[in-house]
N, C-alpha and C positions, 0 to 999 in steps of 0.2 A: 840667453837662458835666464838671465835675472830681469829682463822685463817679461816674461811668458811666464816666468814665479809670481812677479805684484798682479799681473791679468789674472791670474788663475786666484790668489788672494778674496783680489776683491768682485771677483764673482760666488768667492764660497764664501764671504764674510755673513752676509745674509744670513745661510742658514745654520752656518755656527753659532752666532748669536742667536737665535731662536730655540734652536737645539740645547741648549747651554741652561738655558731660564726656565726653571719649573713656575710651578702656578697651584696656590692654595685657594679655596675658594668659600663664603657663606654664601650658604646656598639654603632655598627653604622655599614652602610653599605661603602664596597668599588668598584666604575664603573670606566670606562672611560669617561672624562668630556664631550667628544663632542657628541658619539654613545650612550652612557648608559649603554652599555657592561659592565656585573658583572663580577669581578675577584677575581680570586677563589686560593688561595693560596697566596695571598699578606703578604709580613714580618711587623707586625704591633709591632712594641716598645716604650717604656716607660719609658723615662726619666727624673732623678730628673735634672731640669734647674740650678741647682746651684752648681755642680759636673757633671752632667752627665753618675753617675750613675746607672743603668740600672734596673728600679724598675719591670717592668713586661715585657712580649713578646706572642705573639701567632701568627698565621697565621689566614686570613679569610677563611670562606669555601664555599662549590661550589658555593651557592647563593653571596657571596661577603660580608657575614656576619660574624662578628667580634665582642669579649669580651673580656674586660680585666678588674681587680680590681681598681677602684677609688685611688689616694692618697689623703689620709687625714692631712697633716701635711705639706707643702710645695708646690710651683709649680713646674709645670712639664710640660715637651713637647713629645709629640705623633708624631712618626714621622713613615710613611707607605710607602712603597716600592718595587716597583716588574720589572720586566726586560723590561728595555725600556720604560720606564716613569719612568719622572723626579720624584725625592721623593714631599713628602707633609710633612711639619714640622706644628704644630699646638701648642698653651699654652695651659695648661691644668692648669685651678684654683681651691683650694680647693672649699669645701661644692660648687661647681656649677653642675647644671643636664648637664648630659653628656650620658645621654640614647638612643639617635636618632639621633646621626653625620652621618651625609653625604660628606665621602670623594670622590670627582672627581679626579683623576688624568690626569695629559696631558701628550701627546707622545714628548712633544717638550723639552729641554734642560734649558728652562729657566723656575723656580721653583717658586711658590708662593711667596707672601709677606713674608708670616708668618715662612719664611727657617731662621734655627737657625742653625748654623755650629758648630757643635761639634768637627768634626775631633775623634772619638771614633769609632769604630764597637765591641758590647760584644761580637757576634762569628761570626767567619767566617767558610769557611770550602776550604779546598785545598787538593784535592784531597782525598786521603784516609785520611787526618789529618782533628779532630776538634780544631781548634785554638779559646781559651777561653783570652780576655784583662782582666789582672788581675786588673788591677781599675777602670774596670765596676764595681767590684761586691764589696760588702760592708762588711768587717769584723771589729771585734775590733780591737783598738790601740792595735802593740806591736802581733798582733795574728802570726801564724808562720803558715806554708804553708798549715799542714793539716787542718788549720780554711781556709784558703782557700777553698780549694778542696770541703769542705764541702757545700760550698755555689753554686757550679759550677752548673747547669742542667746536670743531667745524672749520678754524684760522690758522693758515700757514701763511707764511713769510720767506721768504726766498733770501738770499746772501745780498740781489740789490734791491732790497724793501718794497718788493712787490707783495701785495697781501690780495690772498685767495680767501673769502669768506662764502662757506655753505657752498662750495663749486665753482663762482664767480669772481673773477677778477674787478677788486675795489678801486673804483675811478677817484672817490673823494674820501678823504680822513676829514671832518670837520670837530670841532671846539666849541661846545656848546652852541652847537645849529649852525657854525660860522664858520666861510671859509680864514683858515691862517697860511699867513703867504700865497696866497692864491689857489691853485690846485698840485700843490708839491706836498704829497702825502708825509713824505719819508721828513720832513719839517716838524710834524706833529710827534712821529712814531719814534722819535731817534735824540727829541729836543724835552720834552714833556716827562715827568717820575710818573711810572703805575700809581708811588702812593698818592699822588695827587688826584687820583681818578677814582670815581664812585661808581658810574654806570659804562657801560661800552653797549650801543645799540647798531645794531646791522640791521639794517633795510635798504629795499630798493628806492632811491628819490625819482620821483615823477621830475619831471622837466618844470622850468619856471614856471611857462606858461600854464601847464596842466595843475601846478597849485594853487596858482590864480583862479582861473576862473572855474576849475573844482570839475572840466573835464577832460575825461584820460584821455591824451593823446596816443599811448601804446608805448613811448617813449621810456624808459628805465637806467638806471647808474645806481650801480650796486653799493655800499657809502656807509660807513662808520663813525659812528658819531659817540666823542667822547666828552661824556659831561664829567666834571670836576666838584671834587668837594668843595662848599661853602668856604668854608677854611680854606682851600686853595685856592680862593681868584682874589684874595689882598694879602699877595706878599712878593718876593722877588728868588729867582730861581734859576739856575744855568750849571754851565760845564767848563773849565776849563785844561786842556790838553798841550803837551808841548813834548817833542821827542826827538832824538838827536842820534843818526847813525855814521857806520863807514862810508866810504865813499862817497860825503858829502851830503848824505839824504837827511831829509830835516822835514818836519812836519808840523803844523800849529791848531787848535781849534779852541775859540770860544765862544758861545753859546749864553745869552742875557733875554732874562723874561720878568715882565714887572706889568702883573694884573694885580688891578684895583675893580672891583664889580665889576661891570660890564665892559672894562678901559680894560686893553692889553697890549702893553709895546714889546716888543722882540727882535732882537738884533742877535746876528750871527755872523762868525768870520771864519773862513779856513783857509789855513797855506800849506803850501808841500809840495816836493819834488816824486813822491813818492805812490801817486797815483791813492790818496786819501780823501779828496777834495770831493771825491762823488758825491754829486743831486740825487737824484733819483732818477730811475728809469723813464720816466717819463720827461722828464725835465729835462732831461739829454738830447733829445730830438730838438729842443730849441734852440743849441750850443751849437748843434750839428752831428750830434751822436746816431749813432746805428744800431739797429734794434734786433740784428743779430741774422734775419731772415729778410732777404727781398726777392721781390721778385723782376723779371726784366718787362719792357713794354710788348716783349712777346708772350709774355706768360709765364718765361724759365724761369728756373728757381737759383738763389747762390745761398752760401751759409755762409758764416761767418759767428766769432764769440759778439755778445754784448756791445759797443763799445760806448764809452761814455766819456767824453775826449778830456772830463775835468778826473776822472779814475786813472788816464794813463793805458784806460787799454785799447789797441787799437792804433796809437799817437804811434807815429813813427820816431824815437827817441825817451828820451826824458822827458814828462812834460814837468814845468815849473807852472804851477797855478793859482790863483788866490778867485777866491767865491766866498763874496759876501750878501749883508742883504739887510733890513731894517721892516719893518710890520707895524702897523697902529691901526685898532679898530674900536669903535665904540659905538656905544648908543646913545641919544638925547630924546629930551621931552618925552618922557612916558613911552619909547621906543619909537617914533614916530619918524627918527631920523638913525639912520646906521650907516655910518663910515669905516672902507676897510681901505688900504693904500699902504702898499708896499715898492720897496725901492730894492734891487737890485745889481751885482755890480761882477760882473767875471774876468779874468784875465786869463790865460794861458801861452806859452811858450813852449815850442821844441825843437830839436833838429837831429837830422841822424839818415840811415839811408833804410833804402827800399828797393827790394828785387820782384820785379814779375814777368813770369813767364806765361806763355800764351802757345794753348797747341790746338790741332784740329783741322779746321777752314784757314784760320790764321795761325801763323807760327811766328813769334817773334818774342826780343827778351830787352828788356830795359831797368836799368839800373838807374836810380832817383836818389838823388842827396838834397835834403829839402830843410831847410830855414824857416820857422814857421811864429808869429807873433801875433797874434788875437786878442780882442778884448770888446766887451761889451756892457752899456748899461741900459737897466730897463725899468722903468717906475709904471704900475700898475692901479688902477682907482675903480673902486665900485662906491657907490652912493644911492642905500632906496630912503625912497621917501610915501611913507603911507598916509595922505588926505585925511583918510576915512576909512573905513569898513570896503566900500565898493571902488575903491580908488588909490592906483599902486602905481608908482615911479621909479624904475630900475636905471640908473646911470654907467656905464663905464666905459674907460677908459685904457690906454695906455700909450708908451713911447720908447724908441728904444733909438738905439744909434750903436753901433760896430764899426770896428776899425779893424779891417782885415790885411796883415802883411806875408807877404812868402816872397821866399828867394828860392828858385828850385830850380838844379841842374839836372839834366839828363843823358844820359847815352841808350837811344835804343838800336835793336837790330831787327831787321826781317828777314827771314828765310825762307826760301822755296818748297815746296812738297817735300823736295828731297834734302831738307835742310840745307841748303846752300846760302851764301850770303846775299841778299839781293840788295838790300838797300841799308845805310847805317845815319843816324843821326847825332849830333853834340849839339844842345841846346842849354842858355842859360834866359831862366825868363823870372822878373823879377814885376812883382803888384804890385800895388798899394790902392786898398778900394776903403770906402766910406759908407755905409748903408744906414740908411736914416728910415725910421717904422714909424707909424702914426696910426690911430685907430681911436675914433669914437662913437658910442651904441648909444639908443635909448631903446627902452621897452614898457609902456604905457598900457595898461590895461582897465577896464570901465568892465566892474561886473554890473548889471542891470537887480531888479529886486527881486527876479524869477532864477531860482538855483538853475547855474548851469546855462544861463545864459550871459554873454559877454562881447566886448569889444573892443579888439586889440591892433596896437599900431609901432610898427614898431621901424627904428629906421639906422642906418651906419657907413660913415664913411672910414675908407682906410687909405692911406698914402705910403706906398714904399719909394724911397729912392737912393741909386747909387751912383755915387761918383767917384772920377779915380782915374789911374792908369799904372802906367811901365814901362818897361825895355823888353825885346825880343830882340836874342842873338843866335841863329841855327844855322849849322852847317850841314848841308845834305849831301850823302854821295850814292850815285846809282852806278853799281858795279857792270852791269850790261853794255854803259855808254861809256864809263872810266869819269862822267862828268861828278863835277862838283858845283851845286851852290847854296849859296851864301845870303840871310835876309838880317838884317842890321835896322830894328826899327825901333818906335816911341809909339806909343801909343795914349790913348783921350778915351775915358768911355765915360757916358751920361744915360743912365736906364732909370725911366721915371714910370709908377704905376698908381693910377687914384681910381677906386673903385666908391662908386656910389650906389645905396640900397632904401628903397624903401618898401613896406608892405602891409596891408591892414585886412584883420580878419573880423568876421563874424560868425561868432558859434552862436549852437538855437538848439536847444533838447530839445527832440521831438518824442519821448517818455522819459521814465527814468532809468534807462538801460541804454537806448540811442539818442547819438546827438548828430549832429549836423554842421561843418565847417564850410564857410565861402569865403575865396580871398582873393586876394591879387595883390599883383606887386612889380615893378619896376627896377632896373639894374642899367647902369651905367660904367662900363671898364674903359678908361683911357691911358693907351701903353705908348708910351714913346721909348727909341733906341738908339743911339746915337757911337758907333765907333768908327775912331779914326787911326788910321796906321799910315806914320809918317817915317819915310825913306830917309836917309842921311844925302843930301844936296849936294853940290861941288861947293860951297862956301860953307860945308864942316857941320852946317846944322840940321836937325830934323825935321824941313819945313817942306819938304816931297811929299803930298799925299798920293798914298798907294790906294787906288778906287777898287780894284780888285777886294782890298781886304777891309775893306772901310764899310759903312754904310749908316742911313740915317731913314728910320723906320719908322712911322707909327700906325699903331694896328688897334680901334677901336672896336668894342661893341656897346649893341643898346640890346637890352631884355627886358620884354615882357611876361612875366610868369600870372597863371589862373590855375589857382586850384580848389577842388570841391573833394571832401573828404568828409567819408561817415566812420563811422566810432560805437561800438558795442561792447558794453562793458556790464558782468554781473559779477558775482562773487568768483566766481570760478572761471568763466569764459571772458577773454580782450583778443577783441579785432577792430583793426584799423585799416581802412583800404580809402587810396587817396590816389586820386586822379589830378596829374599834373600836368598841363601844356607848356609850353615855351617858344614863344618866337624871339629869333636871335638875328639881328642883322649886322653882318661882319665887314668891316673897315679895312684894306691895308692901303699905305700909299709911302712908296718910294719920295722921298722929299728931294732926293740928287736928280733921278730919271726924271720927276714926276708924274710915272703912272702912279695908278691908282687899280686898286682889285677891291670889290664888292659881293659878299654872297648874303642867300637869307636862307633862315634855314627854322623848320616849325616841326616839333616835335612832341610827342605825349610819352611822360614819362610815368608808366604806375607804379605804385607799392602796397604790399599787404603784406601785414605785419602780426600778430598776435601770440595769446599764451593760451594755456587750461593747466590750471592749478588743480589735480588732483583731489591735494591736499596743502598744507599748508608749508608741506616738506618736498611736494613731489610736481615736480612743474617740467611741462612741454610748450618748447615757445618756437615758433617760425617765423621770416618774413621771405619777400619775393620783393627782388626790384629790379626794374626793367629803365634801362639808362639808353639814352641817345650820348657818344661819349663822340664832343666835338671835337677837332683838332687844336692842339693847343698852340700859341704863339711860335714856340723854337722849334716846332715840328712846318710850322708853312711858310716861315721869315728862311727867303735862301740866301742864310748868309754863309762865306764861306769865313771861316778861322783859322789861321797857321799858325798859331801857337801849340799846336801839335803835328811836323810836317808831314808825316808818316799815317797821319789820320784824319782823315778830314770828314764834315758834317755838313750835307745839303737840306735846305726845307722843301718845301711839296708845296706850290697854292695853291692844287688843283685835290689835295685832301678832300676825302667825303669821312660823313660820320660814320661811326660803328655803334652797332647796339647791343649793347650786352646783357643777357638778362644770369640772373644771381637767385641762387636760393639757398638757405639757412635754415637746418632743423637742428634740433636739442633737446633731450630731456635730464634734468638734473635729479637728484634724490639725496636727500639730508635726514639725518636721523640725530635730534637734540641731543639727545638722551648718553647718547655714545661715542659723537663726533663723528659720524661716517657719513660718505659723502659719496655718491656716484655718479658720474656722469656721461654722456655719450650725444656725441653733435656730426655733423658734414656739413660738406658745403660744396657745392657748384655753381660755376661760373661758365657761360657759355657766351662768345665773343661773334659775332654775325659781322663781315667785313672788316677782318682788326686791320690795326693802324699797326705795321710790324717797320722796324729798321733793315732795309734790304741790303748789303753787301758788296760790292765789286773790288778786285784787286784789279794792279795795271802798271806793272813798271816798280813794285814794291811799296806802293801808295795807297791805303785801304782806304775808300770813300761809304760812307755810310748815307741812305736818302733815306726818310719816308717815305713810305707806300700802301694805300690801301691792297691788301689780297683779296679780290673781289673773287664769290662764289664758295674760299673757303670758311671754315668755323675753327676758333683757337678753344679747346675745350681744356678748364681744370677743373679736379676738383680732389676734396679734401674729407679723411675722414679721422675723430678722434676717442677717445674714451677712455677714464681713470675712476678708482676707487682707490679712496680713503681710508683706513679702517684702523684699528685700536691691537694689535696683536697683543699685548699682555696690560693691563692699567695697573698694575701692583707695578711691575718693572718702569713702566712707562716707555713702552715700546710700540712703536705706532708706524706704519708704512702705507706704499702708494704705489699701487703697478700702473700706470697708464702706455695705452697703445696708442700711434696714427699712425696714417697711409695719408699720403700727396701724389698726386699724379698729374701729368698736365699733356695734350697734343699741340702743337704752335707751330705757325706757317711762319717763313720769310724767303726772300729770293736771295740765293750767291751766284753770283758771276752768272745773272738771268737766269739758272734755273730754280725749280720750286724746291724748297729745303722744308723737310719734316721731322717736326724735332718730337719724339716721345722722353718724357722723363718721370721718373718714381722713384718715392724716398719713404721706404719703411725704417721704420721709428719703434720701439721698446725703453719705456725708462722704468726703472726701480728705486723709489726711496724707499731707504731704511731707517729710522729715527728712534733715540732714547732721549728722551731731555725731563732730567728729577731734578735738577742743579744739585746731587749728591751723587759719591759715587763718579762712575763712568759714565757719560754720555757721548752721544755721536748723532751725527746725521749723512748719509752715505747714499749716493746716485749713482746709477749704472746704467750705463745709456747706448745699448748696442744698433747700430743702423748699418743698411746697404742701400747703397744709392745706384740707382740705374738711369743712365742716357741715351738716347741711342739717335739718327741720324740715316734716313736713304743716301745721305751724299756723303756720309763717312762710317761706313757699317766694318773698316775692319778700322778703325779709331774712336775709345768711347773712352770715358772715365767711371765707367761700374767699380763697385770696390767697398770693402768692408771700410768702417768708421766704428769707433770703440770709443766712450768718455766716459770719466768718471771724477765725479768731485765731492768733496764735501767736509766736515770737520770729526775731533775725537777729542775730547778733554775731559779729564779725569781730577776730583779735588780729592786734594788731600785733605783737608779742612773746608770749612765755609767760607774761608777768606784766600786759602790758598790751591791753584789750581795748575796744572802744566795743560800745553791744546798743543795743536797741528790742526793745518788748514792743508787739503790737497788737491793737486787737479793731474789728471790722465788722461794724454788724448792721445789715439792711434789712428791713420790713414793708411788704409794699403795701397800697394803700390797701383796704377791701371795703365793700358793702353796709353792712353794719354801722357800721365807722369811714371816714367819706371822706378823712381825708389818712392817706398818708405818713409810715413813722418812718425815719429812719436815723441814723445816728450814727458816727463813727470816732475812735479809740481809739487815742492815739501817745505810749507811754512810753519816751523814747530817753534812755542816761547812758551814764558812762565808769566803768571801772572798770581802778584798779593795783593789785600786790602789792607789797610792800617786805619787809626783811629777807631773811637766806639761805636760811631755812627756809618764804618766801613764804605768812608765818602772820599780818602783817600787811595788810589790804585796805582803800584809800579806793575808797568807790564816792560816786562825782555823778550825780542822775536826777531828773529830769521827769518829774510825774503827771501825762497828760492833757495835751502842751503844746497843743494845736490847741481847749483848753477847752469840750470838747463833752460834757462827760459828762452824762447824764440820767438817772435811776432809769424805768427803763419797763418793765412787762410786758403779753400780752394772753394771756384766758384764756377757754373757753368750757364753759359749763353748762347743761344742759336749757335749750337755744334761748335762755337770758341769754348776755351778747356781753360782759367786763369789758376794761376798759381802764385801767390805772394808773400814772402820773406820781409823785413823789418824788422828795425831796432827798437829794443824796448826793455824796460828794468830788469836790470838781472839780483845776483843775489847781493844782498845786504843784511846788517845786525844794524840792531835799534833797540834804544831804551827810550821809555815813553812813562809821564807821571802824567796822572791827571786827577780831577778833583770837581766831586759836585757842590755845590752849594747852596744853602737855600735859608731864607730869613723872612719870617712871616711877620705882619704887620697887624698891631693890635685896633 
């Protein structure tokens, strides 16, 4: 009953609060003084008189009709605008009627009495860029860039520092044109004060190359660029944090910045046991993080939360972490020379167990108790060097090295259709690997004296390599025969990868709308693989090589790539359509047998890409690309692995390619003026001979192979759409319904027959949003889904079933300095076919938090993790008709008190 009361809640919260919040409004018309002509799209803003502010904004519409929210607390000046007539500035006083203004504008250059010079504009717009003045807009003392952004029309921000600008997901945050720490947005957004910032500019960035030589490839990365006050790039600035809970949890951050002009060094540190440590969403995929949705090599879909393995979510246990990092960039000679080089540095530890279950095709349950100790460093180099005018030199670099340990026990089970016990295992298997990254680029370009023509060369080698080994200790019993056995090994692995590239283009305008691309280029992959599994001897040592489990591999290729691609670019209309060939000639050879396997394989790959920009708010973009998708090394190397007895993995060398052809439509809609935002995209993918993972049980031994399904087609596709929009701006109430649909058809064989897997996952989410930093605020997500699977070879076993989530914050200040929050998350699973119970779980992080000193640079915050002690590591995921299910340990609740402290000292 008391969780179908918080359901019922937080699906009425919504319209309570909306219900709840009246709306006073100036409202009035806009003509021309002398004719009376209505004007229809006039910039109507709202200024607090005492800063200037920018409290509201809207356009008139065709009738010359205009609304905007009253303020209640202060005066304020109205000031209207449109091309070629003088502005109108007006006082706006509190409690007075302001329902029926009659603004006249004149064509003449000299402006009313009532003109109040600001000297302010909150946005402009130039060209393809929207230019936001960052003290228009109002945040807390001491807030840092992401409270910015968040106030901006058009920019959300998500809880892990994903920023959505104008409907697009933003690839790059840059620092006066420059990348900081490389492309780790949430560095900028979460390191840098609002008051340090002048301009905030959203635009799309063209690709290197297309700013070079000045034509559009079709390419785009949506990118925020934040320029800094004068005053702000010569002085020193950061954060320091430090918090101390029960059960041991402890937490550290700090945060050192020291620009002088163009010069800017930055150093950062975080520790904690308490899953605080988080990069950023992106940056997590390089630790090893999960991004929340995958798909399988069939097509199937799994879910899963975020995870981002330096947060803690995700990690099987505690994780203990430290993420640090250092930054230097600058300019020399008249800018001629720009250096940017960062160094990076992670650590993580955890341990604790894990349960998963498996229903369907497969049924089985395994219980994991895992040890886990990781760490990495990685130093990063860009270097350009501009000759000249028509002569540009891009360098970079990187290197990294990891050190990866686990100690991981096991117990799994298999069981029969009819759930019986078939087969059980106890393993204890302990790593230790070493992975060494190398990578270096040039990118060299020669613009010629004719705009728009160019010549560009550009070339990279990269080196991965690991080394390492372990122990393997499994015991296996197959209940059928009463037998048991038993593998007692060591193990040696040596996997080496150097890929070499090189490639050079020649563009040629042939007007000034079309151009013309010829290239070519060259590729070089050399893989070697080297394991060895060594048996215990009669003289005690492990110097028995087991061949069965061994092997010493290398699988080369050489590539040829030509391609010719044209390009049509106007104000409005980009198309790019590129014709790609590829011969690949493929290498393997057993170095123990000494055979040898050779294939070649010649392919044309096209693409076509483009936009039509409406307007300068209103954009429809599409591409098409049609891929020959080779077979990759682990997919035709048949090695077998028993480090999982109960599962085993064969390669194919007799793999053929699949062709997949993909298409992407979209059209987005932004409206400056209001902050709203629309958009609607799909996507289809269709797979011609996929490469699927076929199946076989046998004795309670699941073997997995590669296999071409020849004759069938794996069909997905996907569809999305959201809107933006402002529900009251006096209150500052702002919300987002967005829908999708995912569907996908996908082959593979079990036990040789054809298995046809359909699945679909309807999606509805709702935010609800108030953020005044006065008063109450919230931000509230409702996220209702039904997932459907379904199965010819198991149509009375599926995992269909309702899915329910809800997350998000509420805090309320009692003052400017003093405030109480809660943080929540709500997730429901019903029960299906597949798994008979029930998950749910709720999520309740409630604390206080004050500011002290005058400069309100001092903050004690007190918080509760989890006080309702419900936290459970759980995901459900599904695969060619397998049903996963998985349990894990992970932070539960804890109290914590936490001080921290900005600081900043500018240099004269």
């Amino acid at each position: 009953m008391k969780r179908k009361t918080i359901f019922h809640l937080l699906l009425l919260l919504p319209m309570l609060v909306s219900f709840c919040f009246a709306q006073s409004k100036i409202q009035g018309k806009i003509s021309d003084a002398k004719d009376q002509q209505k004007l229809s799209n006039a910039t109507v803003m709202l200024l607090s008189a005492k800063d200037s502010i920018l409290l509201d904004f809207t356009r008139s519409d065709e009738n010359g009709n205009f609304s905007l929210s009253t303020p209640v607390q202060s005066e304020a000046v109205l000031i209207v605008s449109y091309p070629k007539y003088g502005d109108y500035y007006t006082e706006i006083l509190p409690n007075q009627d302001y329902s029926a203004l009659k603004v006249g504008l004149t064509s003449t250059a000299q402006l009313l009495q009532e003109v109040i010079v600001t000297g302010r504009i909150p946005i402009t717009i130039k060209g393809d860029t929207t230019e936001y003045d960052a003290g228009s807009f109002k945040v807390e003392k001491n807030a840092k860039v992401e409270d910015l952004l968040k106030v901006l029309p058009g920019i959300t921000v998500d809880a892990s520092g994903k920023i959505t600008a104008q409907g697009k997901t933003v690839k790059k945050v840059l620092v006066d044109g420059e990348e900081f720490f490389g492309d780790d947005p949430t560095l900028v957004t979460r390191n840098i004060r609002s008051d340090m910032v002048d301009k905030v500019q959203v635009y799309e960035k063209k690709s290197e190359q297309a700013e070079r030589t000045g034509v559009d490839d079709g390419q785009r990365e949506q990118t925020i660029n934040v320029k800094l006050k004068d005053g702000a790039k010569n002085g020193m600035f950061g954060k320091a944090l430090v918090g101390g809970g029960t059960d041991q949890y402890y937490m550290g951050q700090l945060m050192v910045n020291k620009f002088k002009g163009s010069q800017k060094i930055s150093a950062y540190g975080l520790f904690g046991n308490n899953g605080t440590t988080s990069m950023n969403w992106q940056d997590a995929e390089k630790y090893g993080g999960d991004s929340g949705v995958s798909y399988g090599d069939d097509g199937s879909m799994s879910w899963s939360s975020f995870t981002d393995p330096f947060s803690g979510q995700g990690v099987i246990g505690v994780p203990r972490a430290i993420n640090s990092g250092i930054n230097f960039s600058d300019k020399f000679d008249k800018n001629k020379h720009n250096v940017n080089i960062n160094y990076k540095y992670g650590r993580i530890s955890s341990d604790g167990q894990d349960e998963t279950l498996m229903s369907g095709l497969i049924n089985s349950r395994t219980v994991k108790t895992v040890d886990t100790e990781n760490d990495q460093h990685r130093v990063n180099l860009k270097y350009d060097l501009n000759f000249d005018s028509l002569n540009t030199l891009t360098i970079r670099g990187g290197a990294s090295q990891k050190n990866l340990w686990s100690d991981n026990k096991r117990e799994a089970y298999q069981f029969s259709e009819k759930l019986d016990t078939v087969t059980t295992e106890n393993t204890r298997e302990v790593a230790d690997n070493k992975v060494k990254a190398f990578n270096l680029s040039a990118l060299f370009t020669h613009k010629f004296k004719k705009k728009g023509r160019s010549l560009t060369f550009s070339g990279e080698t990269r080196k991965d390599e690991t080394t390492g080994g372990g122990s393997l200790y499994s015991k296996v019993r197959k209940y059928d025969v009463g037998q048991d056995s038993i593998t007692d090994q060591r193990k040696n692995r040596e996997q080496r990868v150097t890929n070499n590239r090189a490639s050079l283009t020649y563009t040629e305008p042939l007007s000034k709308v079309l151009n013309m691309s010829v290239g070519g280029g060259i590729e070089s992959n050399k893989s070697s693989s080297l394991v060895e599994s060594f048996n215990e001897s009669s003289s005690g040592n492990y110097d028995q090589l087991d061949k069965r489990f061994s092997n010493n591999y290398d699988f080369n290729r050489t590539s040829s790539n030509y391609k010719l691609a044209f390009g049509y670019t106007t104000e409005k209309l980009r198309l790019n359509f590129t014709n790609s060939f590829n011969n690949d000639d493929l290498e393997q050879r057993n170095n123990d047998t000494k055979e040898q396997f050779s294939r070649n394989f010649f392919t044309y790959n096209p693409s076509l890409g483009g936009g039509y920009s409406f307007t300068k708010s209103k954009q429809l973009w599409f591409n098409y690309n049609g891929r020959n998708q080779l077979p990759a090394l682990n997919q035709i190397q048949p090695i077998l692995d028993n480090s999982d007895q109960l599962n085993r993995y064969l390669g194919n060398e007799n793999l053929k390619p699949s062709f997949s052809h993909n298409v992407n439509l979209g059209y987005n809609t932004f409206k400056l003026l209001t902050g709203s935002y629309a958009y609607v995209g799909g996507n289809v993918n269709v797979v011609k001979d996929p490469i699927s993972q076929n199946i076989t049980t046998a004795n309670g031994i699941n073997t997995y192979e590669w296999n071409n399904i020849i004759g069938k087609t794996n069909l997905s596709a996907n569809f999305w759409s959201g809107y933006y929009f402002k529900l009251n701006k006096k209150l500052g109430l702002s919300n987002s319904p967005q829908l999708s649909l995912s569907t996908s058809e996908n082959y593979n064989f079990f036990n040789g027959e054809l298995n046809k897997v359909n699945t679909t996952n309807y999606n509805f989410t709702y935010t609800l949003t108030r953020d005044t930093k006065t008063g109450l605020n919230f931000n509230i997500n409702l996220s209702p889904q039904y997932r459907v699977m379904e199965s010819n070879l198991q149509q009375n076993t599926n995992s269909n079933g309702f899915v329910f989530g809800s997350s998000g914050s509420v805090e309320y200040f009692f003052t400017k300095t003093l405030k109480v929050y809660t943080n929540y998350d709500y997730t429901y699973e019903a029960a299906t076919k597949a798994f008979d119970q029930k998950f749910d779980q709720f999520l309740l992080h409630p604390g206080v938090s004050k500011k002290f000193l005058k400069n309100e640079s001092l903050i004690l915050d007190f918080t509760v993790n989890d006080v309702l002690n419900q936290n459970k590591g759980f995901s459900r995921s599904a695969s060619s008709s397998v049903f996963t299910q998985r349990r894990y340990d992970t932070i539960r609740r804890y109290y914590m008190l936490k001080l921290s402290w900005d600081f900043t000292k500018m240099f004269l």
